[in-house]
C-alpha positions as CSV (number, residue, x, y, z in Angstrom):
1,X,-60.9,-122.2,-94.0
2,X,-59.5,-119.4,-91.7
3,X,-58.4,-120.4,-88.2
4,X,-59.5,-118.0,-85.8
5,X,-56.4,-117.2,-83.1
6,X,-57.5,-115.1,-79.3
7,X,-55.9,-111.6,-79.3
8,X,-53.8,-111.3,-76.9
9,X,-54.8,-109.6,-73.7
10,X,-53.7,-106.0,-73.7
11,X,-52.3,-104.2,-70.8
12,X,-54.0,-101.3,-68.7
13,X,-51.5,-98.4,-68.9
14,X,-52.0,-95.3,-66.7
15,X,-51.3,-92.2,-68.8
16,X,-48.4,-90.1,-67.9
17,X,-50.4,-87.8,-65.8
18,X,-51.7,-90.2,-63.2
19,X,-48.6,-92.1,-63.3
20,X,-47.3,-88.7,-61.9
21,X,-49.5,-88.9,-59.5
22,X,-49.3,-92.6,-58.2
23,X,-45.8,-92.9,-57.9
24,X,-46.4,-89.6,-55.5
25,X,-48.5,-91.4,-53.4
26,X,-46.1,-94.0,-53.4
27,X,-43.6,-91.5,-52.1
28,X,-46.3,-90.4,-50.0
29,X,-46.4,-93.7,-48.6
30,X,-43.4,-95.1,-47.8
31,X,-42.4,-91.9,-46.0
32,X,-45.5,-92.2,-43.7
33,X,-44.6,-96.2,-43.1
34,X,-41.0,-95.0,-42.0
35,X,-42.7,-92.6,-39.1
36,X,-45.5,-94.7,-38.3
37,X,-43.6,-96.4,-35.5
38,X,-42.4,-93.0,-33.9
39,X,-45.5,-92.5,-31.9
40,X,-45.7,-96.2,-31.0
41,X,-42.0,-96.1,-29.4
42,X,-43.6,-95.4,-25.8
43,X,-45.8,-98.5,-26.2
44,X,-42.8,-101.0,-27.3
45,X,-40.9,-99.0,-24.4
46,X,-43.7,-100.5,-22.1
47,X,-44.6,-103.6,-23.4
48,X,-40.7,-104.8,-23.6
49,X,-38.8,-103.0,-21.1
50,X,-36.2,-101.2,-22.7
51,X,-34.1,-98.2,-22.2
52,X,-34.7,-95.0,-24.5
53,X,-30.9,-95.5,-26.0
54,X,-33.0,-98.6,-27.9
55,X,-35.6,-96.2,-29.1
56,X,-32.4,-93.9,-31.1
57,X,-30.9,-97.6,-32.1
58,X,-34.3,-98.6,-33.9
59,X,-34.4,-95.5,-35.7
60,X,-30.8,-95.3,-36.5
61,X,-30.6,-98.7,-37.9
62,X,-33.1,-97.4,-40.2
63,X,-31.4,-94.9,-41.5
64,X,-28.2,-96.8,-41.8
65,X,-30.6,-99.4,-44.0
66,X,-31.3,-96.5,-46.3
67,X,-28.0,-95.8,-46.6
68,X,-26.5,-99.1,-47.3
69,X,-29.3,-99.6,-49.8
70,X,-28.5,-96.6,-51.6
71,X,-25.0,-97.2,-52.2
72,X,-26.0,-100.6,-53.3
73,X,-29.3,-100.2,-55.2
74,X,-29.4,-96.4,-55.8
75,X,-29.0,-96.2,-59.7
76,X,-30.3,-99.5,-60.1
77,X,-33.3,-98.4,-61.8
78,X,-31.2,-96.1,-64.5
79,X,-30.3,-99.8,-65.7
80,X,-33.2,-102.2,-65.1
81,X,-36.2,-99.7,-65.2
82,X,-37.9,-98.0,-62.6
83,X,-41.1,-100.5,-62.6
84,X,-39.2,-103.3,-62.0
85,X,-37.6,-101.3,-58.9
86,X,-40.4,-100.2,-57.6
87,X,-43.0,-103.1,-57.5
88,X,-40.0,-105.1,-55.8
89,X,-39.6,-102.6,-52.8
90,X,-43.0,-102.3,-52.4
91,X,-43.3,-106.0,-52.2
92,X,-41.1,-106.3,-50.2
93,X,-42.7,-103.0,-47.8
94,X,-45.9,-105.3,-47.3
95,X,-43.8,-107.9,-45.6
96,X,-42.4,-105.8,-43.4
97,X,-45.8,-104.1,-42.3
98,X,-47.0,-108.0,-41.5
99,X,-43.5,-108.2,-39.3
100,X,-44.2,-104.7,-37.6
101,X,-47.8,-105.9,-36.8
102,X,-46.9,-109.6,-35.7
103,X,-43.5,-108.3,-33.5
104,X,-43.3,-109.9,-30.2
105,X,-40.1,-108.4,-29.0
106,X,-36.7,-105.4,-29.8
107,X,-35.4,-108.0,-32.1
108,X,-38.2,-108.3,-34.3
109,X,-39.0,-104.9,-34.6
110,X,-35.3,-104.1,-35.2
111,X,-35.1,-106.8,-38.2
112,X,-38.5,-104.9,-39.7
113,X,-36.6,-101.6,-39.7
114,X,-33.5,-102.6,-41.4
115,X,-36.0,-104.3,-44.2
116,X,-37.8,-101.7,-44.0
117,X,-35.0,-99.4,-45.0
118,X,-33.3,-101.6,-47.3
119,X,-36.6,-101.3,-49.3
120,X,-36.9,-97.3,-49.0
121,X,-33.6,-96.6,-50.2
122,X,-34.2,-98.9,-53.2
123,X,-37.3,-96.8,-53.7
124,X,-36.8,-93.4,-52.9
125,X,-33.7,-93.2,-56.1
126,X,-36.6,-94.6,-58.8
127,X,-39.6,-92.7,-57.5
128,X,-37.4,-89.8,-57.6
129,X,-36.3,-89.9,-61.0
130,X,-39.3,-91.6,-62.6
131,X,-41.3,-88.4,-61.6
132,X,-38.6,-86.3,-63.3
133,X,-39.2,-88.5,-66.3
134,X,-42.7,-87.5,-65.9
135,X,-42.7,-84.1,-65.7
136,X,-39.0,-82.5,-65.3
137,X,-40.6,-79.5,-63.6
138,X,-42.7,-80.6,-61.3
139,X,-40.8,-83.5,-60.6
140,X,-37.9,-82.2,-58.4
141,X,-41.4,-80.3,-56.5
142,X,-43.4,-83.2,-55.8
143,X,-39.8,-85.3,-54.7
144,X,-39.8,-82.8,-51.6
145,X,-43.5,-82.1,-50.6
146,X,-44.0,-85.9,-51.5
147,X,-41.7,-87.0,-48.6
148,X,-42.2,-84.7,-46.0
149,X,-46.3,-85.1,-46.6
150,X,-45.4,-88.9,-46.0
151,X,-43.3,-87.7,-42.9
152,X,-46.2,-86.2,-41.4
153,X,-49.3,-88.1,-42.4
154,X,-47.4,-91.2,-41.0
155,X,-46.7,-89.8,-37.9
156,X,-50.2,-88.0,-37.2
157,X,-52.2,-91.1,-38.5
158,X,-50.6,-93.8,-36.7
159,X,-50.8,-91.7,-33.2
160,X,-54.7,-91.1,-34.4
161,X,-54.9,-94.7,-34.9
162,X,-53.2,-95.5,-31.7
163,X,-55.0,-93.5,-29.4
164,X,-58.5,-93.3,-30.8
165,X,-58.8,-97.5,-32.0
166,X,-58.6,-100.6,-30.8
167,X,-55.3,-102.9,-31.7
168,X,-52.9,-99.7,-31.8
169,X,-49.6,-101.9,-32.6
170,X,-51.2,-103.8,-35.8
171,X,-53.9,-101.3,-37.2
172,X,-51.6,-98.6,-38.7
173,X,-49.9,-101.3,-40.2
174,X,-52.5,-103.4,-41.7
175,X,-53.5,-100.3,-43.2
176,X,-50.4,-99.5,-45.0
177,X,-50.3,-103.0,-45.8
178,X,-53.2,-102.8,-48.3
179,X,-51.8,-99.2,-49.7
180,X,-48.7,-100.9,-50.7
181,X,-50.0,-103.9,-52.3
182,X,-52.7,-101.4,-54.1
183,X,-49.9,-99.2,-55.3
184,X,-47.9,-102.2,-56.5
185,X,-50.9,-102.9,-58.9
186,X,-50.8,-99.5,-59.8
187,X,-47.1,-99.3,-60.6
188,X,-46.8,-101.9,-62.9
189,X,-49.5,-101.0,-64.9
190,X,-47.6,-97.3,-65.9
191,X,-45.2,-97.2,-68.9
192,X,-41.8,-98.1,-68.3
193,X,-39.7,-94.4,-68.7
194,X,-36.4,-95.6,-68.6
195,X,-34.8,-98.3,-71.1
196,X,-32.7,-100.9,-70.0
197,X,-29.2,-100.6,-70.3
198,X,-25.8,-102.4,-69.6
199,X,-23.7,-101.9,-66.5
200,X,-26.2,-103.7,-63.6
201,X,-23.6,-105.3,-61.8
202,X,-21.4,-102.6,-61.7
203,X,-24.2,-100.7,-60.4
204,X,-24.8,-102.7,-57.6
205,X,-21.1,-102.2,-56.5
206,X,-21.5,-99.3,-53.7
207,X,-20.1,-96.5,-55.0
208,X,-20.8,-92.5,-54.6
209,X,-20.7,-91.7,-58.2
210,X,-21.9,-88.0,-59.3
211,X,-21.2,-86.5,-63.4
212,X,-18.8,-83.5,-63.3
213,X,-21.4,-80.9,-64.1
214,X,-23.3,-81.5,-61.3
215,X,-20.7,-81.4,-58.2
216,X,-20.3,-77.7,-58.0
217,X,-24.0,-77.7,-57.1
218,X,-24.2,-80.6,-54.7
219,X,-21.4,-79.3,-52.9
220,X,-23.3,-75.8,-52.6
221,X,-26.1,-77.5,-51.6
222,X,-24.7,-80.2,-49.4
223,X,-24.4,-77.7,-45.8
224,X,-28.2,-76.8,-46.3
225,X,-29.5,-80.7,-46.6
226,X,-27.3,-81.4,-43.8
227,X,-28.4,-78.3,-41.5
228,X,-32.0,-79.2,-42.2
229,X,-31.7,-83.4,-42.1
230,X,-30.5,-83.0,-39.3
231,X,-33.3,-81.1,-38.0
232,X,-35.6,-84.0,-39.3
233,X,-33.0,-86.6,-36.9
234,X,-33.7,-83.7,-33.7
235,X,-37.8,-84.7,-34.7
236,X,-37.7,-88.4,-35.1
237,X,-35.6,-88.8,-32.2
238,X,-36.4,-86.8,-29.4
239,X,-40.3,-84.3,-31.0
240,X,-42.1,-86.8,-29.1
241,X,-40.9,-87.1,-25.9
242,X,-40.3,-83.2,-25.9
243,X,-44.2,-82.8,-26.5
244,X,-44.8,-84.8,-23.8
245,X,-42.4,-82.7,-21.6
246,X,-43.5,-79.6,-22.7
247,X,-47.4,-80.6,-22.7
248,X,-46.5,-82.7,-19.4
249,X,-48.5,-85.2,-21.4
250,X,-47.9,-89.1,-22.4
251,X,-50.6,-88.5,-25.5
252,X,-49.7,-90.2,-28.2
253,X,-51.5,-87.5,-30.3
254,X,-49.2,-84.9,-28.8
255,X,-45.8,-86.6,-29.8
256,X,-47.5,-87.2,-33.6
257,X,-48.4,-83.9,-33.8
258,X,-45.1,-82.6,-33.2
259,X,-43.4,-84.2,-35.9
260,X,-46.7,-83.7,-38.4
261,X,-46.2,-80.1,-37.4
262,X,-42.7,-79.8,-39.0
263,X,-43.2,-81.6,-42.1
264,X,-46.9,-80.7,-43.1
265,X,-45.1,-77.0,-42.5
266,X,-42.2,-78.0,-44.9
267,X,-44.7,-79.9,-47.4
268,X,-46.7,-76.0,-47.5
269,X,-43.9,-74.2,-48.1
270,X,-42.5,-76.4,-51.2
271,X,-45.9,-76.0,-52.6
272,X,-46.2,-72.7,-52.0
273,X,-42.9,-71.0,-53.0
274,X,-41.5,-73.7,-55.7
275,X,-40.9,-71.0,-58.0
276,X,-38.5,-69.2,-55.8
277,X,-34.9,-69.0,-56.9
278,X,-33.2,-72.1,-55.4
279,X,-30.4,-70.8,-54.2
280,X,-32.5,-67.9,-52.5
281,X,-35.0,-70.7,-51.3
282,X,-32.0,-72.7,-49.5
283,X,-30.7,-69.7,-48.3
284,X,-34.0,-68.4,-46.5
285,X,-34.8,-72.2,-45.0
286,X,-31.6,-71.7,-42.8
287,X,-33.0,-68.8,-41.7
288,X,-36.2,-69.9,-40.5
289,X,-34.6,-73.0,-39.1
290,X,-32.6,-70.8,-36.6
291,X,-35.4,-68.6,-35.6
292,X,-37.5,-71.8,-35.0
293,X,-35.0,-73.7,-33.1
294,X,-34.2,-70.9,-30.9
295,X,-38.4,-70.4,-30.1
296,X,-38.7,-74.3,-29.5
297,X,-35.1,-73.8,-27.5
298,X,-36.7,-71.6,-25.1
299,X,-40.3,-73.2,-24.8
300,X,-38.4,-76.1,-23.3
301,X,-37.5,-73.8,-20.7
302,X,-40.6,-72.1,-20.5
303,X,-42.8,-75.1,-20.7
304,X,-45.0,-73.6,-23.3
305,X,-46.8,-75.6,-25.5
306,X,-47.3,-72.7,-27.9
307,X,-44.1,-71.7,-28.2
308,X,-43.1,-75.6,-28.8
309,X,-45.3,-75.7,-31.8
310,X,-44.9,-72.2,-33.1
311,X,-41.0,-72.6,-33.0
312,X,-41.7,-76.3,-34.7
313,X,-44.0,-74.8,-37.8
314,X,-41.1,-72.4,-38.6
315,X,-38.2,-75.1,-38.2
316,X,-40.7,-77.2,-40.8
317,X,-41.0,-74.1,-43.2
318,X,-37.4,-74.1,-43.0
319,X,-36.8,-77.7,-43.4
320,X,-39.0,-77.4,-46.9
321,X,-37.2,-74.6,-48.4
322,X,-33.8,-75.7,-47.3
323,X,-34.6,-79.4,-48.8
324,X,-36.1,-78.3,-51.8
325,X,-33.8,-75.4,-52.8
326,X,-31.0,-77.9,-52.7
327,X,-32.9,-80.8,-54.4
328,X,-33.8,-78.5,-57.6
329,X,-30.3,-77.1,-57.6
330,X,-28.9,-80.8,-58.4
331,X,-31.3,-82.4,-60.4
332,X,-31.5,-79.9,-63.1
333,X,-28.4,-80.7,-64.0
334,X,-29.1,-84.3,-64.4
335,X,-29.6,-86.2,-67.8
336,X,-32.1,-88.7,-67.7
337,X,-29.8,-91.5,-67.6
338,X,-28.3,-90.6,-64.0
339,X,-31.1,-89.0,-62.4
340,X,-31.5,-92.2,-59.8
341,X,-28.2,-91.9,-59.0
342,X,-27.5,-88.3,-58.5
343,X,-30.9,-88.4,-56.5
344,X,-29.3,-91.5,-54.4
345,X,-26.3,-89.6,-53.5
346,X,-28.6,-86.6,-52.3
347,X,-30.2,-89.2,-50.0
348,X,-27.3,-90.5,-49.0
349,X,-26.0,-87.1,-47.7
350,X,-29.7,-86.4,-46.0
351,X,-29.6,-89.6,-44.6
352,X,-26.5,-89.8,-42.9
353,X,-27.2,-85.8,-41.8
354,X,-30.4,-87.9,-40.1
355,X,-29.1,-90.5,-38.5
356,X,-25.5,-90.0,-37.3
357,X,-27.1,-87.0,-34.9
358,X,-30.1,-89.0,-33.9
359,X,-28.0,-91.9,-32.4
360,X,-25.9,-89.6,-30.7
361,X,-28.5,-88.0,-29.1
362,X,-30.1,-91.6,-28.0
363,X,-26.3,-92.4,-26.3
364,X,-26.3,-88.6,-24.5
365,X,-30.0,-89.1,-23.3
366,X,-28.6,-92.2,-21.0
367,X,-25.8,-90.0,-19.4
368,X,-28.1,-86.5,-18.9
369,X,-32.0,-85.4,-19.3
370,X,-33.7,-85.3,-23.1
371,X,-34.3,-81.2,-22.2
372,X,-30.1,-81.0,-21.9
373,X,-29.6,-83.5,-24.8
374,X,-32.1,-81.0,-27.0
375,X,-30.5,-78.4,-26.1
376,X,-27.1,-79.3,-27.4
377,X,-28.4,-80.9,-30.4
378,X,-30.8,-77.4,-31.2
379,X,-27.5,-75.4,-31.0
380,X,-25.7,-78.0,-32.9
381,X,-28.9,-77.2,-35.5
382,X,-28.6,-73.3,-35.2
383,X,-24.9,-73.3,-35.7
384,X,-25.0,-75.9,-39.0
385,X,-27.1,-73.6,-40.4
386,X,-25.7,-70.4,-39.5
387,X,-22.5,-72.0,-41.2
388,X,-24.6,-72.7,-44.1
389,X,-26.3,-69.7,-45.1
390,X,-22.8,-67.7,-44.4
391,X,-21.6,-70.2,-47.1
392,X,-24.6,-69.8,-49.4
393,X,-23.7,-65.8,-49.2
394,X,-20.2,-66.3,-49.9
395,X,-20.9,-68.3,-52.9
396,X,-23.5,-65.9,-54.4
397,X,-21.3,-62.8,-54.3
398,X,-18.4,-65.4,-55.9
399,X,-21.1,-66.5,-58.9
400,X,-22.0,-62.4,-59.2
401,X,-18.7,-61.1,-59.3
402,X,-17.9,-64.1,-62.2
403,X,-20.5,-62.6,-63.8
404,X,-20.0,-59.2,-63.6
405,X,-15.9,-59.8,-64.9
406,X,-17.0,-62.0,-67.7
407,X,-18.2,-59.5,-70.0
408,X,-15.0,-57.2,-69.5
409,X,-13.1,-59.8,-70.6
410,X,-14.6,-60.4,-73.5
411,X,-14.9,-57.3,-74.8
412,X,-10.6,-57.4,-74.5
C-alpha cells in the first residue's frame, strides 16, 4: 500500500527579465513617494500655520533619514539578500503613506518623513545593486533614469491629483499605498541574487567603507554628484515657490511641473546618451547645468515663464548626465559582493550634496526674499560646477599623459 503525500506548493518566480523590470518600478516608486509632498507644502502651510523655514526642515529631515539609514543599513543586503531588504522597506513605505494621509499637524508629517527616509535609504543600496545583478549593463542606467523618473512622476502626479480631485492631502497617498504593497508581492516572488553571508552586525555599524580600486573614481566623480545634488536640493526646496513667482501663480500644477521639468529632462538624457563615455558624460552635465542656471537666474528677474522652464529642462539634462556619468564610473568597478555598499556611499555623498543646501536656503529665506535666497544658491550651483568640470579636465589630461608615458617606458 503506497501512502500518497501533497507536493509541496511551488513558488511563482519572476524571470530575471521582469525582475529587472519590477525592482525599477520600485525605484520608480519610492522616488515619486519622496516628492509627492512637495506640491502639497502650500496646503500644510495653510492648514497648520507655519513659517516656510518648516517647509526646508520637513524636507531636510528627510534627507538626513536617508543618510542615517545608509550608514546604518546601506550594505545590508550584500549580507542578508536583497529580497529580504526590500520587502521590509516597502512594508514599512505603506505605513508611512497611511501616516502622510491620516496627519493632523507639523509633527506628524515630520515623524512620516523621517520613516519615510529611514526606509529609502534601506532601499535605494539593494535596488541598486540587485539591478546590477540583473543585468550589469543596464543596471548602473536604469539606477539613474529610475530615480529621477520617480522624482518627477511624484511631483507632477500628486500636484495633478491635488488640483484636479477631491481629498488632495490623502489621495496621492492611498495611491502609492496600493503600488507599494503590489510591488511587495512582486519582490518576493523574484529569485534571491545575492547569498547570504557573515558579517551583519558589523554591517549595521555606520561606517563609510569603499574597496581600494574604486576610490580613485568616486573621488573623480564626487564634485559632479555634488554640483548636480545640489541642483536637485535648489528644486525641492525652493522650484515651487519660484514657479509661482515667476508664473505669479499659487497652481499647484505650476510648482509640480517645475520639478517634473528637471528630472523627466534628466530621466531623457540617461536614456538617450547612456553610451557616452562617462567621464565625457559628467563633464558635459556641468556644462548644461551652468547654462541652465544662469537662463532660470535671469527669468527670475525677468519674470518669464519661458525662460523659467527652458533654463529648468537644461539644468535637468545636466543633472542626468552629471548623475549618471558618475554613477557608471563607480560601479563598474564593483564586485558583486560590495555593490550595495559602494552604491550606499554614492547616496550618501548625493544626499548630503541635497540636503545640507536645502536647509540653508529654508534658514536664509526667513532673513531675505526666496528670489535673493535663489539667487545665491544658483551661483553657489554655477560655481560647484564650474569647479567641477575644471577638475574633470585636469584629471583627463593627467589619465592621457599616463598613457601616453607608459609605453616609453616600457619599451626602456
Amino acid at each position: 500500500m503506497t501512502t500518497l503525500t501533497s507536493a509541496p506548493p511551488t513558488r511563482i518566480v519572476l524571470p530575471a527579465r521582469a525582475a529587472f523590470w519590477l525592482l525599477t518600478s520600485v525605484l520608480v516608486t519610492l522616488l515619486a513617494s519622496s516628492s509627492a509632498p512637495t506640491p502639497l507644502y502650500a496646503i500644510y502651510q495653510v492648514r497648520w500655520s507655519f513659517s516656510p523655514v518648516t517647509i526646508t526642515v520637513i524636507f531636510g529631515v528627510y534627507a538626513v533619514a536617508v543618510l542615517t539609514s545608509l550608514l546604518v543599513a546601506g550594505s545590508l543586503s550584500d549580507h542578508v539578500g536583497r529580497r529580504p531588504v526590500l520587502v521590509g522597506a516597502l512594508s514599512a513605505q505603506a505605513i508611512v503613506m497611511l501616516l502622510f494621509a491620516f496627519a493632523g499637524g507639523v509633527g506628524v508629517l515630520l515623524v512620516a518623513r523621517v520613516l519615510q527616509g529611514l526606509a529609502t535609504g534601506a532601499a535605494v543600496g539593494a535596488i541598486g545593486a540587485g539591478l546590477v545583478d540583473l543585468h550589469p549593463g543596464r543596471g548602473a542606467v536604469a539606477n539613474a533614469a529610475g530615480a529621477m523618473s520617480g522624482t518627477a512622476s511624484g511631483a507632477l502626479a500628486s500636484a495633478l491629483l491635488v488640483q484636479l480631485l477631491p481629498a488632495p492631502t490623502k489621495l496621492v497617498y492611498l495611491v502609492l499605498l496600493a503600488l507599494f504593497l503590489l510591488q511587495a508581492a512582486g519582490v518576493w516572488a523574484i529569485t534571491e541574487t545575492s547569498p547570504r553571508i557573515p558579517g551583519v552586525r558589523r554591517a549595521l555599524r555606520p561606517t563609510i567603507a569603499v574597496p581600494v580600486r574604486v576610490r580613485d573614481a568616486l573621488l573623480i566623480a564626487a564634485p559632479s554628484l555634488i554640483a548636480v545634488w545640489a541642483l536637485a536640493g535648489f528644486y525641492g526646496s525652493l522650484g515651487p515657490s519660484l514657479a509661482a513667482h515667476v508664473g505669479r501663480s499659487g497652481s499647484t500644477i505650476l510648482g509640480g511641473a517645475a520639478l517634473f521639468a528637471l528630472a523627466a529632462s534628466g530621466a531623457l538624457t540617461v536614456l538617450l546618451f547612456h553610451r557616452t563615455e562617462p567621464r565625457r558624460f559628467a563633464l558635459a552635465g556641468n556644462g548644461l547645468v551652468i547654462v541652465g542656471v544662469a537662463i532660470v537666474l535671469w527669468s527670475l528677474t525677468a519674470m518669464s515663464v519661458a525662460g523659467f522652464f527652458v533654463g529648468t529642462v537644461i539644468a535637468g539634462a545636466g543633472f542626468g548626465a552629471g548623475f549618471q556619468g558618475g554613477l557608471r564610473t563607480i560601479v563598474s568597478l564593483a564586485g558583486p559582493t560590495e555593490r550595495a555598499g559602494v552604491i550606499s556611499v554614492t547616496y550618501i555623498i548625493c544626499y548630503l550634496a541635497m540636503g545640507l543646501p536645502a536647509i540653508l536656503a529654508g534658514v536664509l529665506v526667513v532673513h531675505s526674499t526666496v528670489t535673493r535666497t535663489a539667487q545665491e544658491f544658483g551661483i553657489t550651483v554655477i560655481a560647484l560646477a564650474a569647479i567641477t568640470a575644471v577638475g574633470t579636465i585636469l584629471s583627463a589630461r593627467r589619465t592621457a599623459q599616463r598613457r601616453c608615458l607608459t609605453p616609453v617606458a616600457v619599451q626602456e
